[in-house]
N, C-alpha and C positions, 0 to 999 in steps of 0.2 A: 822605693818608699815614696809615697804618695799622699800630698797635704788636701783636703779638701774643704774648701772655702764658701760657706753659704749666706749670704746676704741680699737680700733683695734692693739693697741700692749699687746698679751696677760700678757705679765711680769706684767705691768702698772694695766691693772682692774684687773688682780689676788692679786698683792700685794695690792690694795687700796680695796679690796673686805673681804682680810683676816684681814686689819687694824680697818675694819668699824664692818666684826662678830666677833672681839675681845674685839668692844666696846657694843657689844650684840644687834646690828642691825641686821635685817635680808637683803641677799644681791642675788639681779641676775645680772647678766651679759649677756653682750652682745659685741657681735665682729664685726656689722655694721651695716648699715640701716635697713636690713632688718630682723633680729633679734630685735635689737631695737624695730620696730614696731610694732613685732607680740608680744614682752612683754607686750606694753604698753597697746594694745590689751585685750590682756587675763585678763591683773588688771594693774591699773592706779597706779605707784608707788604712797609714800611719798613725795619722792626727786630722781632726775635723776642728774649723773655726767655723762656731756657729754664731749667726745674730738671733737674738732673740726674741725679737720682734720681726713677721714677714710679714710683708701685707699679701693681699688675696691669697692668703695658701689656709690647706687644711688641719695643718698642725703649726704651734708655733715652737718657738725654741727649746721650751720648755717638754711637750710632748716628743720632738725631736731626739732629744735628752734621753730622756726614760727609754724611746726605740732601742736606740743604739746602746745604752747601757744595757741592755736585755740581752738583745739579741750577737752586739761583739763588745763583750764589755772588757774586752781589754785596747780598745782605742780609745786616749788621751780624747778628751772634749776641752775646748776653750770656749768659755762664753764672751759675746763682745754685745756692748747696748749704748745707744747715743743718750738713754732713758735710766739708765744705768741708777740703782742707788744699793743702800747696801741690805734690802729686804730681797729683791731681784739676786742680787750676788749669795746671800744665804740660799733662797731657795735654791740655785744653781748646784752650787756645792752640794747642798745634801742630796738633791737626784745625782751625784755622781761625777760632777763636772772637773775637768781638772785645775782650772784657775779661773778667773774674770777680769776680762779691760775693759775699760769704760773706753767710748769715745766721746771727742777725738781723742785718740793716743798715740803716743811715745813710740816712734819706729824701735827704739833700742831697746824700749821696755818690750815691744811684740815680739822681737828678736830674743829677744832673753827666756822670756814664754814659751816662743815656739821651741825654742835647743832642750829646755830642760823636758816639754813633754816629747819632744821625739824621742829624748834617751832613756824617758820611763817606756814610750812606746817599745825601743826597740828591747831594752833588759824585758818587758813583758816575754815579748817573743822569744827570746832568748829561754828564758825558764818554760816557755810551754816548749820548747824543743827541746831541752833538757830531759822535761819530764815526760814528752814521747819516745824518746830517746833509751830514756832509760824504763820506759816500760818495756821495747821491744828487746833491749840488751839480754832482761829478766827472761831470758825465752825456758822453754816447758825443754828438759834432760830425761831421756828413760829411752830405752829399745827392750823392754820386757813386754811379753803380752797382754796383761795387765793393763799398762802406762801404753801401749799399741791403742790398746779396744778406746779409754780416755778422748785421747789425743785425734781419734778419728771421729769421736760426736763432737769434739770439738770446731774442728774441722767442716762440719757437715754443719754447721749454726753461727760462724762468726759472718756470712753477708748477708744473715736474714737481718729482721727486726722482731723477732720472737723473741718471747720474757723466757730465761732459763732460771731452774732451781738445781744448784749445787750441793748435792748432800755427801757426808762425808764425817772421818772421826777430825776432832781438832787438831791441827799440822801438819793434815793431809797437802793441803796446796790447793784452797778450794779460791780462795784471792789469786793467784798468780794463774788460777785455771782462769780465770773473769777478765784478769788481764789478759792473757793469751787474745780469749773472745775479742777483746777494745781494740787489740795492737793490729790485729788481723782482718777488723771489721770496716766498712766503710765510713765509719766515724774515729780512724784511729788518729786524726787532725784533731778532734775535738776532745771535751772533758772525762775525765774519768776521774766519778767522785766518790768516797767511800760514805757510808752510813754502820757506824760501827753504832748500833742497837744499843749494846750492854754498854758502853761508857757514859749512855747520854741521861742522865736526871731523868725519870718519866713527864715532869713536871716542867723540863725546856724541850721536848723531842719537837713539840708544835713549832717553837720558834726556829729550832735549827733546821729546820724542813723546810718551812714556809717562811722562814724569815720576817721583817717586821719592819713596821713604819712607826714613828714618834715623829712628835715637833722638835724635839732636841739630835736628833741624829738622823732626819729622816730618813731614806729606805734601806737598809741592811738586807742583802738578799742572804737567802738559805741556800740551805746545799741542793735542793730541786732546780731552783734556779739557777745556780752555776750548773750544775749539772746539764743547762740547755744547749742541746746539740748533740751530748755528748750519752755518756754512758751514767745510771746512777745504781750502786753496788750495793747491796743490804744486804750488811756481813751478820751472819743469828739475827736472822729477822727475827723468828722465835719471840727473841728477847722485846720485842716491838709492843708495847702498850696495844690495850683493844681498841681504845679512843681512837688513839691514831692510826691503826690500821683503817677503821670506816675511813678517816678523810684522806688516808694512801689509795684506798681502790679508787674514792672518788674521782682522785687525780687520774688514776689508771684510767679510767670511763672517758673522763670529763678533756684533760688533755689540759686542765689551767685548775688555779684555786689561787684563794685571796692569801694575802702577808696576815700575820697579825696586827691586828691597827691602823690596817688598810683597808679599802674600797674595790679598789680596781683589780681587775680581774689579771691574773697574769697567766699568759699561753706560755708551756712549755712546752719542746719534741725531746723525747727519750727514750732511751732503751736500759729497761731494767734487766737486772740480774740479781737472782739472791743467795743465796746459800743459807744450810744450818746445819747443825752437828745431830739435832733432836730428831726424832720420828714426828711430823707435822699433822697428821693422821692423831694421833696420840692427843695431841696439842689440843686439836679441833674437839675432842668426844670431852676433855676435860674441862671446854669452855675457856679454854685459854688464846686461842686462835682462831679467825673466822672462817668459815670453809668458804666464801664469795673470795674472798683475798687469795684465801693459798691455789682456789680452781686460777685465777689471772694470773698469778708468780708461776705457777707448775705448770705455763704450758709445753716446756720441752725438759724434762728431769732427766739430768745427769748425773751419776755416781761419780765420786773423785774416791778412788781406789787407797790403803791404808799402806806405809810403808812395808808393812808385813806382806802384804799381799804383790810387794813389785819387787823384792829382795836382790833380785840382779840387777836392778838401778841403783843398789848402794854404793860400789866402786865411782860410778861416773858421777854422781853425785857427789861423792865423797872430794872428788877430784877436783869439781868445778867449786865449791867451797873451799876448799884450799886455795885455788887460784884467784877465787872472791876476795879472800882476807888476806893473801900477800898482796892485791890492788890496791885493796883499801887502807889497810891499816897495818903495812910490812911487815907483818908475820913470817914466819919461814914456807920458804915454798918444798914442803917436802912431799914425800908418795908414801905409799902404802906398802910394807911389807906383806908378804901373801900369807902370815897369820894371821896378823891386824886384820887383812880382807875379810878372810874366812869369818874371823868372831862376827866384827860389823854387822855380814851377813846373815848371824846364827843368833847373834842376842834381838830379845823382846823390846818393840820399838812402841810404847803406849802413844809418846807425843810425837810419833811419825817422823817426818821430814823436817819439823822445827827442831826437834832433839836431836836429832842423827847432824842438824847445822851448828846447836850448841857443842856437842859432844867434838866436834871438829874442832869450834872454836878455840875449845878449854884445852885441849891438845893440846894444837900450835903456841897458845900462850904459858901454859906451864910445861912443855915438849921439852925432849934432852937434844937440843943441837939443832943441826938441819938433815942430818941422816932420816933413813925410811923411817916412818912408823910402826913401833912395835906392839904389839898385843898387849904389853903390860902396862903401857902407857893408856889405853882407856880406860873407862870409870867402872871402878868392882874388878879389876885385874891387878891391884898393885901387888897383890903376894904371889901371885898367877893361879890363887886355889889353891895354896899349899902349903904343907906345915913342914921347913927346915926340908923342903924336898921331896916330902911325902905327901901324894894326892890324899884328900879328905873328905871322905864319901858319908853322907847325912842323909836325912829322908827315909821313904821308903828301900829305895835300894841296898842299905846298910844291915837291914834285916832279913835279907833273902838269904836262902842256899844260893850257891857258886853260880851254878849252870842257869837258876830263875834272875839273877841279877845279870847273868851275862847278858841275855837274851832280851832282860829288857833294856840293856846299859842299848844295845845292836839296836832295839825296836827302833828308840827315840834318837840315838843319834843318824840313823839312816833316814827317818821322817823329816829329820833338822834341816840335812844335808839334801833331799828331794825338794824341801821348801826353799831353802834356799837358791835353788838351780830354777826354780819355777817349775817345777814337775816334770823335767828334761830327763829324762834316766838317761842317755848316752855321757850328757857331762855330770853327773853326778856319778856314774861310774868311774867315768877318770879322774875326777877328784879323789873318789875314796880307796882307789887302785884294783878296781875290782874288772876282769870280763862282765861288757853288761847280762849278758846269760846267767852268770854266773850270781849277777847281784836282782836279777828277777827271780832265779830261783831261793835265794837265802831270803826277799819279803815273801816271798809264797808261804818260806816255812815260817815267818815270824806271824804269819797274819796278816800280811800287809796286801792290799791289792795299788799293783803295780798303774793303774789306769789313772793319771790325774788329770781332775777336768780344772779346764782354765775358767775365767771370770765369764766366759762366752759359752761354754759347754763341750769346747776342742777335748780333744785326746792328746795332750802336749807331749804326749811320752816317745815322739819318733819325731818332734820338730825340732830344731836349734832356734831359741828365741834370743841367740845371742845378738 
């Protein structure tokens, strides 16, 4: 950790250099702007003591200020001024500074200053590794074909700088696909900020974006701005105002846009990513979306696949959330009965991979014991379908003759169970305990053609996508 000390009167950052390696900090210096910036350059201190007044340099303490607020704003600034009054220490503060000493000052007092911004410095650091931390932990679970094809355009775009669009139904994993990208990409050191569209007022999107300046709290950055360096996520852009789309492409173009209430121009570098659950095409004819915007988001469109469609990710999924919530929150660490499996499997998943995590959740927490999970224990199986023991057949199937109910009861359970398996007929045969000959020729008779194509156009029917 590294203090770095700028003042253009050398006596001042020599003696306050020699005060700070005597308290076993490591110490540079710098004599004006432009030392200053080629330190900050080389390696982003700890904590910077700036003066705020330099002579012959081309920024003074003040611009200095706002640099490094921008561009690492999580290192601690101290302001120091021989000039010092308390209009100079306001404007300080509101560019972002983290306290002011007047000189001449108080060894004990700079001492005191310097401990507590190193310990805000160092907790900063702390929670950005946290939260890289636990970006990378959240890693992407599946070995289905499906969740294969995903995972491989994933792969083939996290060390570009191309804008990706994630489409997909809601609770697919189309955020933890954006992480994936962040964790894996050469900015996975730096921000990764979300822009959740639909929560935000249409009437504050400008401010949260762009942020804002006042004379009572001067600059409040936006989420663009943090976002510098780093990754910026438009979860249902969709849902994004037309207004503020023109002054998103702008940015897109432009590479900077002003705060609100501001002047100055502020330069971000970013790497957008969007997602939405809507057809965007749809969006655009109805004049809800502009086609300039979605051509610069849609330069690399990626499908994030529906739980339905990856069904043999449900086990290990199943598993790795169970292990999630006895980390988190000591729940029982139990497994899956190979009923339970099968349903999991076999039931309709609307809200995807978020339901298939509550559905676990609500288990564990209302669950009989810590033994395996039973079938009857999910949600819509507490009687098991059944009345004092007797299956209870509704629908169409209740009005058939024997042999047309049989044959449809065979059709859709064998379709369930092909779906399930990923369109594998070898292991869908030993599930249902059939010779697979023997279970190609009984869909032959039902009508069924045995050929399933995967999400690529494969013939999955002689692969193990186990």
């Amino acid at each position: 950790m590294s203090i770095l000390i700028v003042d253009d009167e050398r006596d001042i950052r020599e003696l306050i250099g020699d005060i700070l390696r005597d308290e076993g900090f490591s110490v540079r210096l710098a004599a004006n702007a432009d030392e200053c910036m080629a330190a900050i350059n080389a390696e982003a201190p700890s904590l910077m003591i700036l003066d705020i007044w330099l002579k012959d340099s081309r920024m003074d303490g003040i611009d200095i200020l706002k640099t490094v607020k921008r561009d690492n704003p999580d290192v601690p600034v101290v302001i120091i001024s021989g000039h010092g009054n308390i209009e100079i220490a306001v404007a300080a503060i509101r560019q972002g500074a983290y306290d002011f000493i007047e000189k001449p000052f108080n060894i004990d007092q700079l001492m005191v200053v310097v401990s507590r911004a190193m310990e805000t410095s160092r907790l900063r650091r702390e929670n950005s590794e946290l939260r890289r931390r636990d970006v990378n932990s959240s890693d992407m679970l599946g070995s289905s074909a499906a969740f294969r094809g995903l995972k491989g355009q994933l792969d083939k775009v996290t060390k570009s700088n191309g804008r990706v669009m994630l489409t997909g139904p809601a609770g697919s994993g189309k955020e933890l696909a954006a992480r994936y990208i962040h964790a894996h990409s050469n900015r996975a050191t730096a921000a990764f900020v979300t822009v959740t569209s639909a929560t935000i007022e249409p009437e504050r999107m400008e401010e949260v974006l762009f942020g804002r300046e006042t004379p009572e709290r001067g600059v409040e950055p936006g989420l663009l701005e943090q976002a510098h360096g780093g990754i910026i996520y438009f979860d249902e852009v969709a849902d994004m105002p037309l207004g503020t789309q023109s002054k998103i492409l702008r940015v897109l173009v432009e590479q900077q846009f002003t705060r609100a209430g501001g002047q100055d121009k502020v330069r971000v570098d970013l790497r957008v990513i969007s997602s939405t659950t809507r057809d965007l095409r749809s969006e655009i004819q109805a004049g809800r979306f502009r086609q300039e915007l979605y051509d610069r988001l849609n330069v690399v469109p990626i499908p994030v696949p529906s739980l339905e469609e990856r069904r043999e990710d449900i086990p290990e999924l199943t598993t790795h959330f169970i292990e999630m919530f006895h980390k988190s929150q000591g729940l029982p660490l139990r497994r899956l009965s190979a009923d339970a499996e099968a349903l999991l499997q076999t039931m309709r998943w609307p809200g995807n991979v978020r339901q298939l995590r509550n559905v676990i959740e609500r288990v564990l927490i209302l669950g009989e014991g810590s033994g395996p999970i039973e079938a009857r224990e999910l949600p819509g199986q507490d009687s098991g379908g059944s009345d004092e023991g007797r299956l209870v057949i509704g629908g169409a199937l209740a009005t058939l003759p024997l042999r047309e109910a049989r044959e449809l009861f065979e059709k859709e359970y064998l379709l369930t169970q092909i779906n399930r398996f990923g369109g594998n007929i070898s292991r869908t045969a030993a599930f249902v305990g059939m010779e697979r000959s023997a279970l190609h020729r009984k869909l032959k008779s039902l009508g069924v053609v045995t050929g399933h194509k995967g999400r690529g156009g494969e013939d999955d029917d002689d692969e193990d996508h186990g």
